[in-house]
C-alpha positions, 0 to 999 in steps of 0.5 A, spaced: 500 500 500 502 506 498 503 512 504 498 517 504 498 524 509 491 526 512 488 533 509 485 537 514 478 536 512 474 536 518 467 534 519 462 536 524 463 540 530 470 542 527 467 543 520 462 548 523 467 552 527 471 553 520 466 555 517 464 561 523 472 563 523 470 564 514 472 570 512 476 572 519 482 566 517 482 569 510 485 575 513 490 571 518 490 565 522 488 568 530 492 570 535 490 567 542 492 570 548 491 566 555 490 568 562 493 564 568 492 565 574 495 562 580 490 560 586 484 563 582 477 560 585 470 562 584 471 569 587 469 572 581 463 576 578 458 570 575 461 564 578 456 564 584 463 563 589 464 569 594 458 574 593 464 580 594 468 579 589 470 585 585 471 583 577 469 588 573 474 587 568 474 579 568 466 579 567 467 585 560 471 580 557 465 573 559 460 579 556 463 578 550 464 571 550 462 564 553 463 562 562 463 556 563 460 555 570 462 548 571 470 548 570 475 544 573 482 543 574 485 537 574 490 536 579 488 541 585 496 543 585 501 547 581 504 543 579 501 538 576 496 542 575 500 546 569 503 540 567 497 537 565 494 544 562 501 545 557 502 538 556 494 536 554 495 530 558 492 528 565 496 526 571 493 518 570 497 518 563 503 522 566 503 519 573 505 526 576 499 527 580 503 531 587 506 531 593 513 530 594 512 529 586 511 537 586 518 539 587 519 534 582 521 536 575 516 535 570 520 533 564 524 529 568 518 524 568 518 519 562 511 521 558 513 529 559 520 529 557 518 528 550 511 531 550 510 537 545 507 542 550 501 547 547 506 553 546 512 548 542 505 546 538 503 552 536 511 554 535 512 548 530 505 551 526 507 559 525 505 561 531 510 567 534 509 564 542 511 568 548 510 568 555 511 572 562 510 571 569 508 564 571 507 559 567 510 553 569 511 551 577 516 554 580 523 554 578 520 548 574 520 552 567 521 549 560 523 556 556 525 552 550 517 553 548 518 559 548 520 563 541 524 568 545 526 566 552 523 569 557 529 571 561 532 574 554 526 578 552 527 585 550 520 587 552 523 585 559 517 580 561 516 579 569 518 573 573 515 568 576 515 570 583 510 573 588 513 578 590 514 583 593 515 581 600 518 582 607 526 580 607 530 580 614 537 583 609 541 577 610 538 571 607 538 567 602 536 560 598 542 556 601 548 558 596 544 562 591 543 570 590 536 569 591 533 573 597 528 568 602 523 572 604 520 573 611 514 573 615 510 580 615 511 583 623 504 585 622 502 578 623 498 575 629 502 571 635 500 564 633 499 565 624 507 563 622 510 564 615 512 566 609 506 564 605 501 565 611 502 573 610 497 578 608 498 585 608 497 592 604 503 595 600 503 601 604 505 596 611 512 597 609 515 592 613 521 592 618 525 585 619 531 585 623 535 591 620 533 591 614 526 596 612 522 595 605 519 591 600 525 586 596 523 582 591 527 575 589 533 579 587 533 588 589 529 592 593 522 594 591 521 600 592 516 604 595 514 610 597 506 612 596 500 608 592 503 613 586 510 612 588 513 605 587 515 600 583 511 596 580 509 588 582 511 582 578 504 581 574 503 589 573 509 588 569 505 582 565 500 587 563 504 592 561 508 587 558 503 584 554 501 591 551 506 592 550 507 585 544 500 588 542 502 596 540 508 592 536 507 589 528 507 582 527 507 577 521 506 572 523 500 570 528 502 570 535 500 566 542 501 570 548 501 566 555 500 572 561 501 568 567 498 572 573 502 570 581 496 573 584 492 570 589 497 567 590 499 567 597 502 571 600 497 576 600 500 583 597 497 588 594 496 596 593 491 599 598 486 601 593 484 593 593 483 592 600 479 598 601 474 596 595 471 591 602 472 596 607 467 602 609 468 609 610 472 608 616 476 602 614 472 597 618 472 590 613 466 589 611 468 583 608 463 576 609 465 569 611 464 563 607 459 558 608 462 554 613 459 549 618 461 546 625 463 539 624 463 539 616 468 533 617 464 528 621 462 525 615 468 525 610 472 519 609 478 518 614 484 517 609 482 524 606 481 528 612 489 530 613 488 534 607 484 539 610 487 545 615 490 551 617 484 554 618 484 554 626 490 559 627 486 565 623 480 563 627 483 564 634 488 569 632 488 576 635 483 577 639 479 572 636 473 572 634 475 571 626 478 577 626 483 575 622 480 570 618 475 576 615 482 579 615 484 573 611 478 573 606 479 580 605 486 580 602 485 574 597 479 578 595 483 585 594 488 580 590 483 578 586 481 584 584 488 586 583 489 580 577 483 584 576 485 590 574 491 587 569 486 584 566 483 590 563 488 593 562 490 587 557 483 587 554 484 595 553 490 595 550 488 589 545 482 593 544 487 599 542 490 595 537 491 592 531 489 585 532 483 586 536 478 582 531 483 576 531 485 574 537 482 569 542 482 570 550 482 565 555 482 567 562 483 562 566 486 559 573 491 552 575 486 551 581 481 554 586 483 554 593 479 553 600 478 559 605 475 556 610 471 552 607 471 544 610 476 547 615 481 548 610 486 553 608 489 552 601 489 547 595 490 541 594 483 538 596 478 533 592 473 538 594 469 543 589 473 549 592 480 547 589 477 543 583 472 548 581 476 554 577 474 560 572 474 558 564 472 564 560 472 563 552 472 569 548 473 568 540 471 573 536 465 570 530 466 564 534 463 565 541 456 569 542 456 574 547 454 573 554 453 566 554 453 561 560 455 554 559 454 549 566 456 542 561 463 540 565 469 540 562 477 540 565 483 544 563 485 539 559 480 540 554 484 547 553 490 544 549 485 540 543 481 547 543 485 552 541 488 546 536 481 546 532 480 555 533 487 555 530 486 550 524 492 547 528 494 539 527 489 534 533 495 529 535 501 533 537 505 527 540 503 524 533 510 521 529 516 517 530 520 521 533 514 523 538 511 519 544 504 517 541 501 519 545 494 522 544 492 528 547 487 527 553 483 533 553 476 534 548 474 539 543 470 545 546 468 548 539 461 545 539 460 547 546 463 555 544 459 556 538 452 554 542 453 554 550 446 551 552 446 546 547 449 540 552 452 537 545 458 536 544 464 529 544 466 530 551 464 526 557 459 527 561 463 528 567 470 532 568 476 528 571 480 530 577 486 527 581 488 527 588 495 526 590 497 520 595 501 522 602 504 516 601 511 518 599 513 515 592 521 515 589 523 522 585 521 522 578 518 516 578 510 515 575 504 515 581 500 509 580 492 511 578 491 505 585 495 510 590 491 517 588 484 519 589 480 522 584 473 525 583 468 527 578 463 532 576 458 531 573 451 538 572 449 536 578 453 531 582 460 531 584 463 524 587 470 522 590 472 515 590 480 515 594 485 510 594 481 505 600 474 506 596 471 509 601 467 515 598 463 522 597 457 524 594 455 531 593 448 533 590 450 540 588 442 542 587 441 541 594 447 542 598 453 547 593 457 548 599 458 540 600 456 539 607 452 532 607 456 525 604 450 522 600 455 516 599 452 512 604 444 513 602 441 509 599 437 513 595 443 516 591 445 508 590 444 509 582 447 516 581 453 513 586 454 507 581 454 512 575 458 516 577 463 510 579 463 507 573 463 514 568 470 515 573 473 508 572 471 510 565 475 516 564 480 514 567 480 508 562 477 501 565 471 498 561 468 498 569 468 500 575 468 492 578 473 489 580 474 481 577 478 480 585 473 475 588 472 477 596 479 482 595 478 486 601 477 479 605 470 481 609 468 474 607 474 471 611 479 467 606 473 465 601 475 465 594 483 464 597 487 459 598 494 457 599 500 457 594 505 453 599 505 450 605 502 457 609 497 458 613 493 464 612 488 467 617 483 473 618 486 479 622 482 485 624 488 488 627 492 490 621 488 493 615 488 498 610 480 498 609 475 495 612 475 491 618 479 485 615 485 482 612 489 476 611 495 474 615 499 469 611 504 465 616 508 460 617 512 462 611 516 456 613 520 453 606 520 457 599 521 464 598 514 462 593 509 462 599 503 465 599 496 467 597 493 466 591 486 466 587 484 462 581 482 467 575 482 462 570 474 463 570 475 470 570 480 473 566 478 473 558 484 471 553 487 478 549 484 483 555 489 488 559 487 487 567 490 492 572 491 488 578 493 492 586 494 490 592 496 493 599 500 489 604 504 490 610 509 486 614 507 482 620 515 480 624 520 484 620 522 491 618 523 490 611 522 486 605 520 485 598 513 482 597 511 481 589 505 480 585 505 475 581 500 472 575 501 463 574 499 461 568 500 454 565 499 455 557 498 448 553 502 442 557 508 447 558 511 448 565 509 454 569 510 461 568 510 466 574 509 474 570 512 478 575 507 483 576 510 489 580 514 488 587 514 493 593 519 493 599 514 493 604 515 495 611 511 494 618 509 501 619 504 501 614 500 499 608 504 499 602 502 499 594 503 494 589 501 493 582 501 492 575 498 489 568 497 483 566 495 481 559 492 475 557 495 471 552 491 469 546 495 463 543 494 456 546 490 452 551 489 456 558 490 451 563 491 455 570 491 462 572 493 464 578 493 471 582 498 470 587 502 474 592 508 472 596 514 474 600 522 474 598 524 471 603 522 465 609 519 466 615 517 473 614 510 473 615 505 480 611 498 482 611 495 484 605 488 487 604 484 491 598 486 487 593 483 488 586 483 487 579 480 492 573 479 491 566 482 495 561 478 499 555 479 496 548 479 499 542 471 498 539 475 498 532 469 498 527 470 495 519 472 499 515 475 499 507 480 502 504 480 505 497 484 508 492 481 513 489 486 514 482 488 520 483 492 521 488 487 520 495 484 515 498 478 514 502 477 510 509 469 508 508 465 505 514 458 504 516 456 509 522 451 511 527 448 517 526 451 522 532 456 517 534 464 519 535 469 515 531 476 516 531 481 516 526 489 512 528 495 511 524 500 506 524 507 505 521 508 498 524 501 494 526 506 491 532 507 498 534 502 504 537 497 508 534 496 515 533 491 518 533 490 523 526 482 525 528 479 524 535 473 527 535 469 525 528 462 526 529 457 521 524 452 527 520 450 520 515 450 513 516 455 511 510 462 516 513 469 518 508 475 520 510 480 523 505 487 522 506 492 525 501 498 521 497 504 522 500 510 518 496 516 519 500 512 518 507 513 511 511 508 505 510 501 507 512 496 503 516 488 506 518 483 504 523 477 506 525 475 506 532 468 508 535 469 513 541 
């Protein structure tokens, strides 16, 4: 067969977008400028969060375009957050989900070294693409992406710091020139800390010998509100108006990232006075908080939330200085405010103003109060829920609201469809194959209440484990939590299974765990099952008979002479687990399960357990498939290997596919120990099946003049995909994720290509 390129020829949803840029891409390709902010939850004007905020500017620029209500991050810290949001790619795919992973490096994680981020996609297709401010974690940054590297950049671009802060004039990050900022003096007795200080501008600290602001590397000045430097996303702002007045030939893509509200809570007078009255009391309200919230959450995910309490009690009590909290967030809020128009200003001062597309968003919310807690890095609707506003001109109506939920991911294969850009990034040889995550939202963009569009019903968001994990290295999916929203509901599902059910028609605020009511029983599995889903199992059943050991020993068995009792002392969930003993002769001995029955030929199972050590301090427990194929000798698949301790409960997983030639005679899960004599607990054991490919028939034909046409039989509105491959024992890419079917009989057109590699095509039912 001949090699063949694909066209851009998009159907549906892509092709209506297309055509609704019309005369608009006759005249240039669109520029796109992107808003981050660092920490922004739903404190802005429309969102429905706090009913204080101030955000005139950001509700100008939802009045021209489409607010997504219903938006979330999908990995509550920042890390993993913006890895997720430039790469396209979510922490389940990545196995960079947080924690200790935080201050790992992004790129050094095998899927993310090589992934084309959003910026290098748009570079490689003729985009000017430049940046300032926070864009990646910090000191995480990757300024390759970049046209001009941000340190370089002759416009001089702000950094990623949250400055200014207070600095005792001596300290410093270890050996480096970077100054290490302080806590503010006019904090309370009892609120500790760098990150845990708010103040205005004009309370110029005084720290040891030093007086002043500092930034990362000199003095900030300051002198009055109309006498100062300006802060770090000033600068952004300024920055970007200034990339606005300039002449471009080529399109550009502008990443403006804001540190604000970041803590630590700075920012000009003006912002804090907007929440006080004439005589500058703070007229600020509290969240919606209740007593005891956290009676009914799941123990395993109660340590996440905290550091409230100290603001509550701080002073003379009374939550004077929690209002005083609230009050500086929002004061930053509408500080971010404030440079976004002026960003909307200058971009409608300039020549671009018809042909730019403006995104404002933020990596993550953030809790203030709410569940007890100060902060990110929760599972609950205050740290997932973030602001998402599209404005594409010809493209979004004006002033519409979409409640559909979508994820940030989903930005990524967005602006690749607005801007006419290819859908598989990571597409090649040379590349990683791996398909972007994330759905189109154009549909969604040209008609907001119409619910329709390729995406799921729910957004994916992912929790990072306390368990402590190597450096650089891949967190199982088993280990994390994980949530998702759908319109009305949102549901939790954490490492133990225990769960959390909010009815948000009901309850916004998230105070009554419908998880064990029996009357949400249906919405419950649902959400399960959509969850297991997107995280890429056909269900959310494990095929482990009795993995949690509630029913004793039943379904398991001996592999050796051990004995295995049931133990109520020892478990990771529920009230049992296994005891296997008596490991008295054979490092082989264990526990295992017959799957014969249960495992079906050419399937992928992913296959976990938990275990602890019973009488030794340490070693190395493996999980093992035993599978005898014809009259061949035993084989043992090592699925994974853990070194486990006594202290607690450690993860070991893997997969495991079933082989399709030959006579399957046993199939055996097994569990055992390195060494004799050592004895373990294991609990929580189970196994999942992956999704496969619904590949459906299709036919190739040579169209004699110089395309060909992939053909196949299609259900009306049903989503098909489109992969390629080079080598059928290889990966597929994935050339066309979202093909909405508008007949029964489809056609795809691929144009010759003769210098290209040998060629193959499937289609694939979504």
């Amino acid at each position: 067969m001949r090699p063949f390129k694909r066209e851009q020829r998009p159907f549906a949803a892509v092709a209506l977008v297309a055509y609704l840029w019309g005369a608009l891409t006759l005249i240039a390709q669109p520029n796109v400028i992107v808003i981050i902010c660092d920490d922004l939850n739903d404190s802005i004007e429309g969102m429905g969060g706090h009913a204080q905020a101030h955000t005139p500017n950001i509700d100008l620029l939802t009045e021209r375009g489409v607010r997504f209500t219903n938006a979330h991050c999908n990995a509550p810290i920042c890390g993993p957050s913006r890895a997720s949001i430039w790469s396209g790619l979510l922490p389940s795919t990545s196995g960079y989900y947080g924690k200790d992973q935080q201050n790992n490096n992004w790129r050094n994680f095998p899927k993310l070294s090589d992934a084309i981020t959003l910026m290098e996609h748009f570079k490689a297709n003729g985009y000017n693409v430049w940046g300032s401010g926070k864009i990646f974690h910090n000191g995480h940054s990757d300024n390759s992406v970049f046209t001009i590297n941000p340190d370089s950049d002759p416009d001089g671009p702000a950094d990623y710091e949250f400055g200014p802060f207070p600095w005792d004039g001596v300290t410093f990050f270890g050996t480096s020139n970077r100054r290490d900022g302080s806590q503010h003096p006019s904090m309370p007795a009892g609120i500790n800390g760098y990150y845990s200080s708010f103040a205005r501008l004009s309370d110029v600290p005084t720290v040891g010998a030093h007086t002043g602001w500092s930034t990362k590397t000199a003095d900030f000045n300051y002198v009055s509100p109309s006498n100062r430097d300006l802060m770090p996303d000033e600068i952004t702002a300024q920055w970007v108006g200034t990339k606005l007045s300039q002449t471009h030939n080529q399109p550009f893509l502008i990443i403006a990232g804001m540190n604000r509200p970041h803590a630590p809570f700075y920012a000009p007078d003006e912002f804090f006075e907007l929440f006080e009255d004439a005589n500058g009391n703070n007229l600020v309200q509290l969240p919606p908080y209740l007593e005891n919230d956290l009676d009914d959450v799941p123990d395993i995910l109660k340590p996440y939330s905290g550091g409230i309490n100290d603001y509550k009690t701080a002073g003379n009590g009374n939550n004077e200085w929690w209002k005083k909290l609230v009050q500086a967030y929002l004061a930053c809020v509408a500080y971010v405010d404030a440079q976004v128009g002026k960003i909307i200003t200058d971009l409608d001062a300039s020549a671009y103003a018809n042909n730019t597309i403006v995104i404002f968003t933020s990596d993550h919310g953030y809790h203030l109060g709410e569940k007890d807690h100060k902060s990110k890095t929760t599972a609950w609707e205050e740290t997932t829920r973030v602001p998402f506003v599209v404005y594409a001109p010809g493209v979004t109506p004006a002033n519409q609201e979409c409640s559909v939920p979508i994820s940030l991911v989903d930005l990524y294969p967005t602006l690749n469809a607005l801007c006419s850009l290819p859908a598989d990034p990571n597409g090649g040889a040379v590349k990683n194959n791996i398909a972007l995550d994330g759905n189109d939202l154009t549909p969604l963009l040209a008609n907001p209440t119409s619910g329709q569009w390729e995406g799921p019903r729910v957004s994916l968001s992912h929790l990072n484990s306390l368990v402590s994990i190597a450096a650089h290295t891949e967190s199982p999916w088993a280990l994390n939590h994980h949530s998702v929203r759908s319109t009305d509901h949102h549901y939790i599902l954490a490492s133990d299974d225990s769960e959390e059910l909010y009815d948000h028609t009901n309850d916004p605020n998230e105070w009554a765990n419908q998880a064990s009511n029996s009357a949400y029983a249906a919405i419950k599995a649902d959400l399960k099952l959509q969850l297991f889903h997107a995280l890429g199992f056909k269900n959310s059943q494990s095929v482990v008979s009795n993995g949690d050991f509630e029913s004793g020993t039943t379904n398991w068995t001996n592999f050796g002479p051990v004995t295995l009792t049931s133990n109520a002392a020892n478990t990771y969930k529920g009230s049992a687990s296994i005891l296997v003993s008596d490991r008295t002769s054979g490092t082989w001995n264990g526990i295992k399960q017959n799957m014969l029955a249960v495992l079906e030929p050419g399937k992928t199972y992913h296959f976990s357990a938990w275990v602890k050590l019973a009488n030794a301090a340490s070693d190395v427990l493996r999980l093992n498939i035993k599978q005898v194929i014809d009259s061949n000798s035993p084989q043992c698949i090592n699925l994974g290997s853990v070194n486990a301790t006594n202290t607690d409960f450690s993860l070991v997983e893997g997969d495991y596919t079933v082989p399709t030639s030959g006579t399957i005679n046993e199939l055996e899960l097994t569990l055992f120990g390195s060494a004799i004599g050592v004895n373990f607990y294991v609990d929580h054991v189970r196994s999942f099946e992956y999704k496969t490919p619904f590949i459906v028939t299709s036919m190739v034909t040579d169209n004699q003049d110089g395309s060909i046409s992939i053909n196949w039989n299609a259900e009306l509105g049903v989503s098909y995909r489109l992969e390629e491959t080079q080598d059928l024992a290889g990966s597929w890419t994935v050339l066309q994720s979202a093909i909405s079917a508008d007949k029964t009989s489809m056609s795809w057109l691929l144009s010759e290509q003769p210098t290209g590699p040998r060629a193959f095509w499937r289609v694939v039912k979504n």
